[in-house]
Steps between C-alpha positions, in 0.01 A plus 500: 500500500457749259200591591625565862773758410500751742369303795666305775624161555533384818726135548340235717869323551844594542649609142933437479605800201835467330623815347744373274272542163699283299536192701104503517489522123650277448333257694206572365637433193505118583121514501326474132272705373166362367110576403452481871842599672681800514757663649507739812755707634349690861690828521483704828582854572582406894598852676579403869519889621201611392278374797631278838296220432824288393308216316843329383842400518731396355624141539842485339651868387698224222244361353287776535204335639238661735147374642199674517322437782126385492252727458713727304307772227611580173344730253447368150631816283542355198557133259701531166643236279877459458473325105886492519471226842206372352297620902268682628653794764257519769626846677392564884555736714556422860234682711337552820124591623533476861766689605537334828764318589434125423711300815289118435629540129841582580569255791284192283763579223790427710266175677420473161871428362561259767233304596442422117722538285783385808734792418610551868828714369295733269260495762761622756588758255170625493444543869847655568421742230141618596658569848733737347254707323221518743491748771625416780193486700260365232287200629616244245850512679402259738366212219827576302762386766233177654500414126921534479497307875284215343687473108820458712367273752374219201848582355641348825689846541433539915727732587388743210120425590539573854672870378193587310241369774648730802553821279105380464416487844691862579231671307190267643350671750366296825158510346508371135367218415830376302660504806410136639566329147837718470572315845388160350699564174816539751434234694514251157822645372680444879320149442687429180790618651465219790521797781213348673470697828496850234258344311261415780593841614325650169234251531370579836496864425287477209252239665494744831363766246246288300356364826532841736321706233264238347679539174379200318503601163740296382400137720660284306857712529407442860446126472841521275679667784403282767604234282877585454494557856380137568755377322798684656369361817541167405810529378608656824337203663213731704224265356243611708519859346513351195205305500325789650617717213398258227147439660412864477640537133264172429236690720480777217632303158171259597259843463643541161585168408827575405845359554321220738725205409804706567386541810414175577830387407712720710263370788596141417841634504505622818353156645749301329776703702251397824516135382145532499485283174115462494447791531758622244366227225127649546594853414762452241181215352290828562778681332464315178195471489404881475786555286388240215195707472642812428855489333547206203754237499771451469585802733759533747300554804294229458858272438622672847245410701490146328827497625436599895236236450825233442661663760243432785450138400908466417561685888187244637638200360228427220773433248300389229237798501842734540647349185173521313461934597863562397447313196199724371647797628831415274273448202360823512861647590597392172236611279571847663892498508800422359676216676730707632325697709500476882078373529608230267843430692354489833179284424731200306711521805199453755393251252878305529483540840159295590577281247795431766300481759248260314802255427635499860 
């Protein structure tokens, strides 16, 4: 590294910075030094107003914490020893050589924060912040509120989601691509939210625009869609959309290979609403099947459709076989689960309740 002073460093990860000297110290400090160990304190000279390329934030203003975002350039300017520490002061200076402004760095930084490291709050920080210093018409607006509609939405926080996904679609014009998976987002939250005939509302609009204009970028959101829309139909008892629905999502999953046993299984459900039991048993069987070869056990799909399994011999009066399904399903329940929760609940009470049947 001495040998490099002068020249630039560029950081293939994110990098978190704490600028409270003494804390890192003495952390370090814990480390011992020896022949082949020693001690390194990074110092940066980080000046965020000398160009816009904003490559980090920080995370906590009480801690002090920030994260560089990948890809980020320092300049090596200069390595001294501190005998008094007993480290080596590594001093860099935070730089740029493209003075264009960076959006994949910035917008994987905030992806970055909660896809990995699952910090959905700092996350949310981050977004709501890099809306407030970009211009108002800068094209990273739009990828800053989907990304604050989607952090709430796996928070479970509807209402909010749904805020940040229509100031979203005010500034989408009829032509952007975003629009139809802006509709789709929608349509999930509304889903969550059990407002079925909103949901489907959101639903149809973003399938009308992915099959009008041949938009099939993103198939498998397509397949995804038609999915959700499946089942609301057979919850609302219109099984012949449903099926219809859940045939065409199968129709593209099966050019991918992806998600098939899913869809197999919410076939067999629909069936087992038709008392088409045959039927049902072959595609949840189908169901299983596909799933065992992609996803390990013990896994909770694979326990669910075990379970619809039980259900269609329980409902066709092979007792035995039911009892059998539920009690493989509960196994895997348990290895997942604490007893408490509702999977492992429900599946000891289907299991009390054909064991009632079994001594009648």
């Amino acid at each position: 590294m001495k040998n490099s002073i002068g020249k630039y460093i560029s950081v293939n990860t994110f990098l978190s910075g704490n600028s409270n000297r003494k804390q890192i110290i003495s952390c370090l400090n814990e480390w011992p030094v020896t022949d082949d160990l020693v001690r390194i304190l990074f110092e940066i000279d980080a000046d965020p107003q000398k160009d816009n390329s904003k490559p980090f934030a920080y995370l906590s203003q009480e801690q002090q914490i920030c994260l560089f975002t990948l890809g980020t350039i320092f300049q090596l300017t200069d390595i001294i020893q501190d005998k008094k520490n007993d480290l080596w002061i590594v001093k860099l200076v935070l730089t740029t050589i493209k003075k264009e402004y960076d959006s994949t760095n910035l917008i994987s930084c905030g992806y970055f924060l909660f896809q990995q490291m699952q910090k959905t709050d700092q996350a949310e920080k981050y977004f709501s912040r890099l809306l407030k210093e970009l211009p108002s018409d800068h094209p990273d607006i739009p990828q800053c509120l989907h990304s604050l509609g989607l952090l709430l939405f796996l928070r479970n926080q509807y209402d909010l989601s749904l805020q940040w996904y229509q100031k979203l679609i005010k500034i989408l014009k009829t032509n952007d691509p975003n629009l139809p998976d802006t509709f789709y987002s929608i349509g999930c939250v509304y889903h969550k939210k059990s407002d079925h005939q909103q949901a489907l509302e959101y639903y149809q609009k973003a399938l009308q625009i992915w099959t009008e204009n041949n938009r099939y970028e993103q198939p498998l959101r397509m397949a995804d869609c038609l999915n959700n829309m499946g089942c609301i139909y057979e919850t609302e008892g219109s099984y012949t959309k449903s099926l219809d629905c859940h045939q065409q999502a199968l129709s593209i999953r099966g050019q991918y290979q992806i998600d098939i046993g899913a869809s197999y299984n919410n076939i067999g459900n629909v069936y087992l609403c038709l008392g088409q039991y045959e039927v049902a048993l072959e595609n949840y069987n189908y169901s299983f099947e596909m799933k065992s070869k992609s996803i390990s056990i013990p896994n909770p799909s694979l326990a669910t459709t075990l379970k619809n399994i039980g259900l269609v011999h329980e409902e066709d009066g092979n007792i035995e076989e039911a009892l059998k399904c539920y009690k493989r399903a509960a196994l895997m329940f348990e290895q997942i689960y604490p007893s408490v929760h509702i999977y492992n609940i429900e599946i000891q009470e289907d299991i009390q309740r054909v064991l009632a049947l079994e001594n009648v």
